[in-house]
C-alpha positions as YAML, in Angstrom:
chain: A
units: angstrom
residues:
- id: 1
  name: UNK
  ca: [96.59, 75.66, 102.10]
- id: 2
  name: UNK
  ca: [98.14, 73.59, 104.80]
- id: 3
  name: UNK
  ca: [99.52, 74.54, 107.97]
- id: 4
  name: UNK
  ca: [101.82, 73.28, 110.42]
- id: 5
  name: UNK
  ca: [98.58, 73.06, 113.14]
- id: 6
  name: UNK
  ca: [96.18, 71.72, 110.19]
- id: 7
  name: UNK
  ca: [94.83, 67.93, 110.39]
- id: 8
  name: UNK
  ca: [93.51, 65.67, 107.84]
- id: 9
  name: UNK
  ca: [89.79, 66.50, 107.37]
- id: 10
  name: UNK
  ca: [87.74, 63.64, 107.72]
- id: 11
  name: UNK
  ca: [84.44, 63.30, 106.35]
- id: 12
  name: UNK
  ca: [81.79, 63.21, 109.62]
- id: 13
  name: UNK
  ca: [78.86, 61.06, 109.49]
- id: 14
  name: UNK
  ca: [75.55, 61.87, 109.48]
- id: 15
  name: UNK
  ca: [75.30, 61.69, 113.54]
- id: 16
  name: UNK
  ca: [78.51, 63.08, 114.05]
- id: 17
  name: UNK
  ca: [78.61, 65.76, 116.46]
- id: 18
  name: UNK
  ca: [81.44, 68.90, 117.06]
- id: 19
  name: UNK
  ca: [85.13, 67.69, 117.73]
- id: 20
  name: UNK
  ca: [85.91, 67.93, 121.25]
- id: 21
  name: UNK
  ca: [89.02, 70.47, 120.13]
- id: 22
  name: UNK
  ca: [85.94, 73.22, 118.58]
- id: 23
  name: UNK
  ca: [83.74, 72.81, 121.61]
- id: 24
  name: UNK
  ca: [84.21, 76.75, 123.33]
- id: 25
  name: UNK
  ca: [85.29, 75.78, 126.68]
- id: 26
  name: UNK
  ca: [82.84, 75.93, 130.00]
- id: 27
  name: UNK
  ca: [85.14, 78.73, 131.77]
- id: 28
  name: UNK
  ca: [85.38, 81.56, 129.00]
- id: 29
  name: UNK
  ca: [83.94, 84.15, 130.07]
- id: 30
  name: UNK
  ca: [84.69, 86.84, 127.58]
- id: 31
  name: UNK
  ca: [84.89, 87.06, 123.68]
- id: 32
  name: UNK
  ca: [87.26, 89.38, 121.83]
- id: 33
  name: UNK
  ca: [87.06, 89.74, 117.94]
- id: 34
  name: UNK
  ca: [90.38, 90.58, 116.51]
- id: 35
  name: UNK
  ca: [90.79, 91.75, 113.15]
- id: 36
  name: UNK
  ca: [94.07, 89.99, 110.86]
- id: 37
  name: UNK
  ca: [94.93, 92.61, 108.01]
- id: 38
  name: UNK
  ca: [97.39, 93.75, 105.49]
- id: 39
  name: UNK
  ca: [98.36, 94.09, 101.87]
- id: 40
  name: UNK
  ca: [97.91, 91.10, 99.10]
- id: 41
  name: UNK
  ca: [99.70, 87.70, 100.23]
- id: 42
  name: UNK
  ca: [101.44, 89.00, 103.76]
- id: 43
  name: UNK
  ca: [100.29, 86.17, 105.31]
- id: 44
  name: UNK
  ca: [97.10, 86.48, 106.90]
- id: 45
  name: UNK
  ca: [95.27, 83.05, 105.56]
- id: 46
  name: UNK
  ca: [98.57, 81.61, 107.01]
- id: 47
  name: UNK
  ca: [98.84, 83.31, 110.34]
- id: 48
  name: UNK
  ca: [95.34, 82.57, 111.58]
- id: 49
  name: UNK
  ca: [95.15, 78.91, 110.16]
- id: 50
  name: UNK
  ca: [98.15, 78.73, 112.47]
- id: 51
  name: UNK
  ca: [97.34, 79.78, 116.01]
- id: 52
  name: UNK
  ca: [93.58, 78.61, 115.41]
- id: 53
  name: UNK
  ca: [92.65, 76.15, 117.85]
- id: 54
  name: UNK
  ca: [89.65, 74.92, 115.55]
- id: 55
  name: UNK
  ca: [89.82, 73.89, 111.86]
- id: 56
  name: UNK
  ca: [90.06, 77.55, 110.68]
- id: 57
  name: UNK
  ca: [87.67, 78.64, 107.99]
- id: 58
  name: UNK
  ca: [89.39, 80.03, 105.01]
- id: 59
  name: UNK
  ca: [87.47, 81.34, 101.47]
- id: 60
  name: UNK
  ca: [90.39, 81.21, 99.19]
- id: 61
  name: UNK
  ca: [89.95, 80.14, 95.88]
- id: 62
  name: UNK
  ca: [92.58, 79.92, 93.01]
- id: 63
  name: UNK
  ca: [94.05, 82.58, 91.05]
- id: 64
  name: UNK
  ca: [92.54, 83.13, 86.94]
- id: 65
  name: UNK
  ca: [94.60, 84.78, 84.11]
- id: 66
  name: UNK
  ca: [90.94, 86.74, 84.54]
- id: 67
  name: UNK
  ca: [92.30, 88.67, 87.88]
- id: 68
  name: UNK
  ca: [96.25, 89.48, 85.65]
- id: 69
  name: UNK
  ca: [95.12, 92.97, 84.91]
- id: 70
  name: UNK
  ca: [93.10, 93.94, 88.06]
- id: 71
  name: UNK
  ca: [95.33, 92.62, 90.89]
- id: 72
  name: UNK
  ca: [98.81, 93.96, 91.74]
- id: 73
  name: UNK
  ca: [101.14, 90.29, 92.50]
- id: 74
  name: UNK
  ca: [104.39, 91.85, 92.41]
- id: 75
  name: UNK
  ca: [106.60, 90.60, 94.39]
- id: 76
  name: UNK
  ca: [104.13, 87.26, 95.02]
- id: 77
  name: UNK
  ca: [104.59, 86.07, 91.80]
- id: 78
  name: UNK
  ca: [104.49, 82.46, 92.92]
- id: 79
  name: UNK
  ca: [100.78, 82.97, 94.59]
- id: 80
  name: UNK
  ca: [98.03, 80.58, 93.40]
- id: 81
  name: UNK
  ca: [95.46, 81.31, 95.74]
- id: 82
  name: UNK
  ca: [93.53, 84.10, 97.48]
- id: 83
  name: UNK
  ca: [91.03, 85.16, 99.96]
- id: 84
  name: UNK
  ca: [87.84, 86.31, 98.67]
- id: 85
  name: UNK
  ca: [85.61, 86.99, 101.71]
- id: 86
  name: UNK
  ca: [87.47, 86.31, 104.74]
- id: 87
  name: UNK
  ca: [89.34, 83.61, 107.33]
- id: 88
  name: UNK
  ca: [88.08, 82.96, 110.38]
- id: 89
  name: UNK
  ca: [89.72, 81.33, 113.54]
- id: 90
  name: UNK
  ca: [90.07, 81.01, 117.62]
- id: 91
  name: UNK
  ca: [92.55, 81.16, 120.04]
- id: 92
  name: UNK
  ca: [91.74, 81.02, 123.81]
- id: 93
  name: UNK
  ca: [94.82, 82.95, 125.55]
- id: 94
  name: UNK
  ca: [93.53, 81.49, 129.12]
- id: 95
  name: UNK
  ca: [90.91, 79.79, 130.30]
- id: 96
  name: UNK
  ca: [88.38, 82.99, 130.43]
- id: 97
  name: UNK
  ca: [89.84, 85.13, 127.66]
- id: 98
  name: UNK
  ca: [89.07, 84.02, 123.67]
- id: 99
  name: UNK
  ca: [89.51, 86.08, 120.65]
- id: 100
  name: UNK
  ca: [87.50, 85.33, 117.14]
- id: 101
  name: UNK
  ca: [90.13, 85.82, 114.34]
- id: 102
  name: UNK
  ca: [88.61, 87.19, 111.03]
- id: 103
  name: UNK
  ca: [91.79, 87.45, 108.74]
- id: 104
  name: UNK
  ca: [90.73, 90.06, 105.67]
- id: 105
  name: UNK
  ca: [91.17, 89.68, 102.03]
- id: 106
  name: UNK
  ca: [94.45, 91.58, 100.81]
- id: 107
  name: UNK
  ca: [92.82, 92.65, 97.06]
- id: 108
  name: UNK
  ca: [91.93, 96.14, 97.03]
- id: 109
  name: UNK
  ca: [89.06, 94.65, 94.86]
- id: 110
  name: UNK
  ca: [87.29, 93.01, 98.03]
- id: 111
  name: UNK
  ca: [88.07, 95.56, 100.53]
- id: 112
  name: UNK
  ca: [84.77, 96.60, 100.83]
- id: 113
  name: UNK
  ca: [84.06, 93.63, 102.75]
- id: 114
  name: UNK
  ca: [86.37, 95.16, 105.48]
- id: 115
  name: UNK
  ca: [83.05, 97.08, 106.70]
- id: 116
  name: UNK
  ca: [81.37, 94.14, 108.04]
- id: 117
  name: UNK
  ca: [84.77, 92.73, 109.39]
- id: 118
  name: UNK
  ca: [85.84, 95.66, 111.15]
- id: 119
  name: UNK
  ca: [82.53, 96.10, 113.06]
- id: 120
  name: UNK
  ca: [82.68, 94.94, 116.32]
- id: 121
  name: UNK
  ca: [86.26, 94.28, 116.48]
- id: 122
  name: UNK
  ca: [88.14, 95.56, 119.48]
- id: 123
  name: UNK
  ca: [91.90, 95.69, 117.89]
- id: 124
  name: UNK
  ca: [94.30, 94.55, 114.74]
- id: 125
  name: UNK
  ca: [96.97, 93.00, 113.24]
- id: 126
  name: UNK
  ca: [97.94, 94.90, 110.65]
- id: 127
  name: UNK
  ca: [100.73, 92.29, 109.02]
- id: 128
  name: UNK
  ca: [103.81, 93.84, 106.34]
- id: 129
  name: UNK
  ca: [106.35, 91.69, 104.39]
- id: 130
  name: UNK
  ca: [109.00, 94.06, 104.86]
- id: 131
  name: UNK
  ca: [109.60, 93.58, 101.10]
- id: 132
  name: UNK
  ca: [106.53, 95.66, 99.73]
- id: 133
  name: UNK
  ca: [105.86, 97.98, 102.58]
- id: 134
  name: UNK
  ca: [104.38, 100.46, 100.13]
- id: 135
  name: UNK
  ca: [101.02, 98.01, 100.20]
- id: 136
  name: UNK
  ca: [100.15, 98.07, 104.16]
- id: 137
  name: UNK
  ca: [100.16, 102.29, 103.74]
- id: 138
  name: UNK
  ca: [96.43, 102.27, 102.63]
- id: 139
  name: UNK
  ca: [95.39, 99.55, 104.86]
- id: 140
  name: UNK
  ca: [97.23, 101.20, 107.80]
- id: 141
  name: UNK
  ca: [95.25, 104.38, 106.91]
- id: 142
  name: UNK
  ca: [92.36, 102.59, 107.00]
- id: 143
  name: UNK
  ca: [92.44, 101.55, 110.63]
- id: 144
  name: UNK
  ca: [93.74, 105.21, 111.52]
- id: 145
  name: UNK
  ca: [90.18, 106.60, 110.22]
- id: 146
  name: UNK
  ca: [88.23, 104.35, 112.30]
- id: 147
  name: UNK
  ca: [89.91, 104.73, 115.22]
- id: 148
  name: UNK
  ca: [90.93, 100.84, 115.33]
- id: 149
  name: UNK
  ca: [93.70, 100.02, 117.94]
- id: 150
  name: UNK
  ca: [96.71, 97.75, 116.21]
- id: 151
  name: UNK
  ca: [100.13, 96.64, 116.39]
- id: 152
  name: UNK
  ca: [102.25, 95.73, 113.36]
- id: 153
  name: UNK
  ca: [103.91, 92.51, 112.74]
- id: 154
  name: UNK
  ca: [106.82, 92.28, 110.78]
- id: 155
  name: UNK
  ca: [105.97, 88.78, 108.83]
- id: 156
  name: UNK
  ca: [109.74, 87.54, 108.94]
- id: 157
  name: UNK
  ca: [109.70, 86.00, 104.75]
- id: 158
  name: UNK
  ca: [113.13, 83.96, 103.93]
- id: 159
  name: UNK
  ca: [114.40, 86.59, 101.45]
- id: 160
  name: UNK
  ca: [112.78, 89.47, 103.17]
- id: 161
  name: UNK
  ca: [115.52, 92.24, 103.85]
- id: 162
  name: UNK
  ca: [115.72, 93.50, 107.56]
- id: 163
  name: UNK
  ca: [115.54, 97.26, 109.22]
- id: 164
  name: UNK
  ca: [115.28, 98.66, 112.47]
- id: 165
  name: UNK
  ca: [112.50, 99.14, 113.79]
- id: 166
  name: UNK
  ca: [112.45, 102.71, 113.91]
- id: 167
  name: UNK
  ca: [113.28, 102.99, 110.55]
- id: 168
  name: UNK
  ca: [110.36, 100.86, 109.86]
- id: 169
  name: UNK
  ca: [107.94, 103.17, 112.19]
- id: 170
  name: UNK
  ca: [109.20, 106.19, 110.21]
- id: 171
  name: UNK
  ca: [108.49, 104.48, 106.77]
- id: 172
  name: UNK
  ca: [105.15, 103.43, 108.08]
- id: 173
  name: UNK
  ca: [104.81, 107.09, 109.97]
- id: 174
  name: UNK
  ca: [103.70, 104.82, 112.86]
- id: 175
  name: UNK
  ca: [103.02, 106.90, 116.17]
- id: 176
  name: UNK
  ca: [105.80, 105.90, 119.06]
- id: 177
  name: UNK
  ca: [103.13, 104.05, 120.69]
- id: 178
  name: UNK
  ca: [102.17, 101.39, 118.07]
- id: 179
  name: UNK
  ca: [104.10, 98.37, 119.18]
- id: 180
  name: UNK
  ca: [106.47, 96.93, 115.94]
- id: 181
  name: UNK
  ca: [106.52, 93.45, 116.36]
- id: 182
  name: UNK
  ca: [108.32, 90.22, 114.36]
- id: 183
  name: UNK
  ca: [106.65, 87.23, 114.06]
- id: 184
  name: UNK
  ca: [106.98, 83.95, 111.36]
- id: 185
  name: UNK
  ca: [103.15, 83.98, 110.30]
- id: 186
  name: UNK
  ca: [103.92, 79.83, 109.96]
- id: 187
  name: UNK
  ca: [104.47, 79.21, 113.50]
- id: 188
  name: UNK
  ca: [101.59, 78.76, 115.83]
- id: 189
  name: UNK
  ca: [103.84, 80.12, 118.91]
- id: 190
  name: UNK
  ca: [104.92, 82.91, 116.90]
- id: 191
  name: UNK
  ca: [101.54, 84.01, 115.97]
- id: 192
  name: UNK
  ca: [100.25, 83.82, 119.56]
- id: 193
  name: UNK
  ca: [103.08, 86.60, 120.89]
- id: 194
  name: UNK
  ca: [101.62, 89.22, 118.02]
- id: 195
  name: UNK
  ca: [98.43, 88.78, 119.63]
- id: 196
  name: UNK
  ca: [99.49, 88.75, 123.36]
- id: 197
  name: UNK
  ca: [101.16, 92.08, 122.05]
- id: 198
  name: UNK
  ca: [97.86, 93.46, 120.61]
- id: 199
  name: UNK
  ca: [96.31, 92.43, 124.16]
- id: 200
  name: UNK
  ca: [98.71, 93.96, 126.47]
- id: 201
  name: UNK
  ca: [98.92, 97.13, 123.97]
- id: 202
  name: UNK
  ca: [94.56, 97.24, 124.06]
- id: 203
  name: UNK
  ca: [94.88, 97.42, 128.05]
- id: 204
  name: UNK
  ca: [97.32, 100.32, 128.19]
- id: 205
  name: UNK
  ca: [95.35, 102.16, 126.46]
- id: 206
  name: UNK
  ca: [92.69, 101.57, 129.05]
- id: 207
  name: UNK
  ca: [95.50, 101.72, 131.71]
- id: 208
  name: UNK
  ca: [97.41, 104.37, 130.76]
- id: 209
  name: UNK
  ca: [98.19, 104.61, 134.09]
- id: 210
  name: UNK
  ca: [99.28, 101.00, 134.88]
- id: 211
  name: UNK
  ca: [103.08, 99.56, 133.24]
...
């Protein structure tokens, strides 16, 4: 899958060292590993090959008349291609501050690599296409059980009908405080906000105190 922040990959040769682009910067000083989830073809692959600052890792691999009967496409009919283990991708938001994306695999077949993922990780993205909201309920539940801090973004698809967003917290039954966000998974700009908004919603809730 290409992106809008993708580049041709070049073959390296055999002395060829890291690209100056994937080299972690001298300054960061902390590491944050933020989780990308959400139902079967949201968006995820797409939202953290976008903001990724490095050549982001993806494990998709195409779609087999095999998967017809186990796998629930509606509504992403047109889908060739899916995550089987997991993306992975970085953003530095300043100079000290850089989260690890892992973007999970939307088949409820695979979730039980969400384990692994979800260890360690300080916050999510839990992403909805606000056409087939009924598949983020059991991954929203999910993070609710293990106590993992999130923020929904509203993955804004051409033909994707539009709704308040209360009336998408109530169909979500999304506490008051669980920032609703909208976002364009394609657009590297757009995909940084969602995660500033995870980041400023991760310190209120270790500054309750503080706006």
């Amino acid at each position: 899958m290409d992106f809008k922040s993708s580049d041709t990959v070049v073959a390296p040769g055999p002395f060829a060292g890291p690209r100056s682009e994937d080299i972690l910067p001298a300054s960061a000083a902390t590491a944050v590993k933020v989780v990308i989830v959400g139902g079967f073809g949201v968006g995820k692959t797409t939202l953290v090959g976008a903001v990724s600052e490095i050549r982001p890792l993806t494990t998709e691999e195409t779609m087999t008349q095999a998967g017809a009967d186990v796998d629930d496409n509606a509504g992403v009919e047109r889908k060739t291609a899916t995550t089987v283990a997991m993306d992975f991708g970085r953003i530095s938001i300043n100079d000290e501050l850089v989260l690890y994306l892992f973007g999970t695999p939307g088949q409820q077949r695979f979730w039980f690599l969400w384990n692994g993922l979800f260890e360690g990780a300080l916050g999510a993205v839990v992403l909805v296409d606000t056409r087939r909201l009924e598949v983020s309920f059991d991954v929203i539940g999910r993070l609710e059980e293990r106590g993992v801090p999130f923020v929904v973004a509203v993955n804004t698809f051409p033909e994707s009908p539009s709704y308040p967003v209360e009336e998408l917290r109530a169909a979500l039954d999304l506490p008051a405080e669980v920032p609703i966000v909208g976002c364009d998974a394609r657009r590297r700009e757009s995909g940084r906000d969602v995660l500033m908004s995870l980041m400023r919603y991760l310190y209120s809730l270790t500054n309750p105190e503080r706006p």
